[in-house]
One Martini backbone bead per residue (centre of mass of N, CA, C, O) as a GRO file, in nm:
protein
  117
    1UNK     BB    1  -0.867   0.601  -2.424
    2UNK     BB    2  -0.891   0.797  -2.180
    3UNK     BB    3  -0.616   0.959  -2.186
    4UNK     BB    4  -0.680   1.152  -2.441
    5UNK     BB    5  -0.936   1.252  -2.310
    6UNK     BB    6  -0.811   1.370  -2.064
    7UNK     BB    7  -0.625   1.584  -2.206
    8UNK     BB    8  -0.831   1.717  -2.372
    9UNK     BB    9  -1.026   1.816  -2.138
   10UNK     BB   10  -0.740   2.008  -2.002
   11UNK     BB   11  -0.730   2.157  -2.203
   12UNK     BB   12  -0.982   2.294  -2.266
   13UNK     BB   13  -0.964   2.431  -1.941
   14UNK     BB   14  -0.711   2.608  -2.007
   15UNK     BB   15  -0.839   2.748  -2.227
   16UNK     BB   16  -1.113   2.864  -2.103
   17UNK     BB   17  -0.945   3.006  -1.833
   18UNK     BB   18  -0.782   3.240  -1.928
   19UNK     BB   19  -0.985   3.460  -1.970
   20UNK     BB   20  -1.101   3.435  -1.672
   21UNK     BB   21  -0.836   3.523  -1.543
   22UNK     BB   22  -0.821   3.798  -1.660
   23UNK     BB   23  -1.087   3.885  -1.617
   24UNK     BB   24  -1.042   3.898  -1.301
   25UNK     BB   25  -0.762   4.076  -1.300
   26UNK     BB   26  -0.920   4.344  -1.383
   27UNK     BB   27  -1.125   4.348  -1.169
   28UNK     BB   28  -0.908   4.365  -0.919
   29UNK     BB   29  -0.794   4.641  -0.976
   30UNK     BB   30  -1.096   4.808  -0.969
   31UNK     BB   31  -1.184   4.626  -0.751
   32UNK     BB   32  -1.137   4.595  -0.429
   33UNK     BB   33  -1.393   4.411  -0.309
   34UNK     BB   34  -1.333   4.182  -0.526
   35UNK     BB   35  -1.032   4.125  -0.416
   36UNK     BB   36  -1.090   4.034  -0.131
   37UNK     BB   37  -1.274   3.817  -0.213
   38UNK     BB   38  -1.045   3.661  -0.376
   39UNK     BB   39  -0.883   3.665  -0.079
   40UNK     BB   40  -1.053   3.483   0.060
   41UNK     BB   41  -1.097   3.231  -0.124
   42UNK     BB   42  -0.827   3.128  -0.161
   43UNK     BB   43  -0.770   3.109   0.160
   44UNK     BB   44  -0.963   2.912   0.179
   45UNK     BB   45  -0.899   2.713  -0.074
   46UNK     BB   46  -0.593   2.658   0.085
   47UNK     BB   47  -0.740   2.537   0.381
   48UNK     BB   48  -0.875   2.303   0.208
   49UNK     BB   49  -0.594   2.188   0.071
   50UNK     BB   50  -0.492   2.104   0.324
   51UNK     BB   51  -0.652   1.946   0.492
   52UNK     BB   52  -0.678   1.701   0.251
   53UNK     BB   53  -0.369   1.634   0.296
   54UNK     BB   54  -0.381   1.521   0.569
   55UNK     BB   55  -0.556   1.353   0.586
   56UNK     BB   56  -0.472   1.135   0.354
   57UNK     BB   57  -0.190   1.087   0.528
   58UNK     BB   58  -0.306   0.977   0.752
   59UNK     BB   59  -0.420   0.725   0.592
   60UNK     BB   60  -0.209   0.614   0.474
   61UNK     BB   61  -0.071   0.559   0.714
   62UNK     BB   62  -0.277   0.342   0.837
   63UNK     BB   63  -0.205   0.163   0.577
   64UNK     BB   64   0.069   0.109   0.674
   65UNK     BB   65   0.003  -0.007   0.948
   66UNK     BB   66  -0.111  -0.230   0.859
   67UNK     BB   67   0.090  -0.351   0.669
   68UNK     BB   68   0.263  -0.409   0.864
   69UNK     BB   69   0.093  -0.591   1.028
   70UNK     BB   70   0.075  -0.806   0.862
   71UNK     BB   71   0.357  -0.883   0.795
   72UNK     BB   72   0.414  -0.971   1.050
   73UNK     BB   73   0.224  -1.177   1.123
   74UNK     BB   74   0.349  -1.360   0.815
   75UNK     BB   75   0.649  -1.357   1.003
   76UNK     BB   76   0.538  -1.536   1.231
   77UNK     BB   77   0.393  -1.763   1.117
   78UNK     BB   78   0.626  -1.860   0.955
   79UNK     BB   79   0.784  -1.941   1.196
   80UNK     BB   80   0.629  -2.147   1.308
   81UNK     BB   81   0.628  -2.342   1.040
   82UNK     BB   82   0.926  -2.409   1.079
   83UNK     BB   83   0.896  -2.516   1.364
   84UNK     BB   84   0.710  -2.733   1.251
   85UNK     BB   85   0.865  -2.859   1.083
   86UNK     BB   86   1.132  -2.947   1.236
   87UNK     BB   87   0.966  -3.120   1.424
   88UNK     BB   88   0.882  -3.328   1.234
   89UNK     BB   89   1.187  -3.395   1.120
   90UNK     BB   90   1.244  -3.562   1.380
   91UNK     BB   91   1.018  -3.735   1.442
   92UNK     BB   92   1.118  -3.896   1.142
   93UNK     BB   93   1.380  -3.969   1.257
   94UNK     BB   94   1.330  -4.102   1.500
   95UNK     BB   95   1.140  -4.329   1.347
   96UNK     BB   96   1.360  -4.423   1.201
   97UNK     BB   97   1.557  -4.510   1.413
   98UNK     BB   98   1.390  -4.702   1.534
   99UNK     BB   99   1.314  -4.886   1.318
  100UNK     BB  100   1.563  -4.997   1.282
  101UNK     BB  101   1.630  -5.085   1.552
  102UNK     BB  102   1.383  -5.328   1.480
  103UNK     BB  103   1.397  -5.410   1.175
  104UNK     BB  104   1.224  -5.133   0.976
  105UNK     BB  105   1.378  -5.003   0.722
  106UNK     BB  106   1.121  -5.029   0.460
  107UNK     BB  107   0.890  -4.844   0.607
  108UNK     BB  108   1.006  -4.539   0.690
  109UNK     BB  109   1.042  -4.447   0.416
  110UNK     BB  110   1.096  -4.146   0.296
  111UNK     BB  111   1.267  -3.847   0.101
  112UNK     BB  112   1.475  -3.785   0.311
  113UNK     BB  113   1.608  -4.041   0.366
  114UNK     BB  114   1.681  -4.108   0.055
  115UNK     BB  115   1.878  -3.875   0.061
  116UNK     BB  116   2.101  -3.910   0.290
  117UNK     BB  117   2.228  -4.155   0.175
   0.00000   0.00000   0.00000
């Protein structure tokens, strides 16, 4: 619904705009003040546009910036939680062979132990 309200009212200012730069371009041919004020005008509104492109630019930067660190930060945990899960898995392997070696096969039976058979 808004995307063809936001095309027409494009529409329409591109509409209503030609007339009135037809008209500014006429009056800057005959009248050199008004032309160096429109010349002055745009090149503020050119440096204007430039810093606001750059602002931007940085924000984004920072804002990758920050993706970054997080995404390592979550590549550092998971690396940790493998560690740390495999140390559980060995742990589980060591008590399961103690248990075998005492004679306590069916106590510490789990999931990884019965696949492995």
């Amino acid at each position: 619904m808004a995307l063809p309200v936001v095309k027409l009212g494009t529409l329409a200012v591109k509409t209503f705009s030609k007339p009135i730069a037809n008209r500014i371009k006429k009056q800057a041919t005959h009248h050199p003040k008004f032309r160096q004020f429109i010349i002055n005008l745009a090149q503020v509104a050119g440096a204007a546009l430039i810093f606001e492109v750059q602002r931007s630019s940085r924000s984004e930067a920072r804002k990758e910036e920050l993706r970054r660190q997080e995404l390592e930060a979550m590549k550092r945990r998971d690396e940790e939680l493998a560690r740390e899960v495999e140390l559980l898995r060995q742990r589980v392997e060591e008590l399961d062979r103690l248990a075998k070696g005492r004679g306590l096969t069916g106590i510490m039976q789990t999931p990884t132990t019965h696949n492995r058979k």
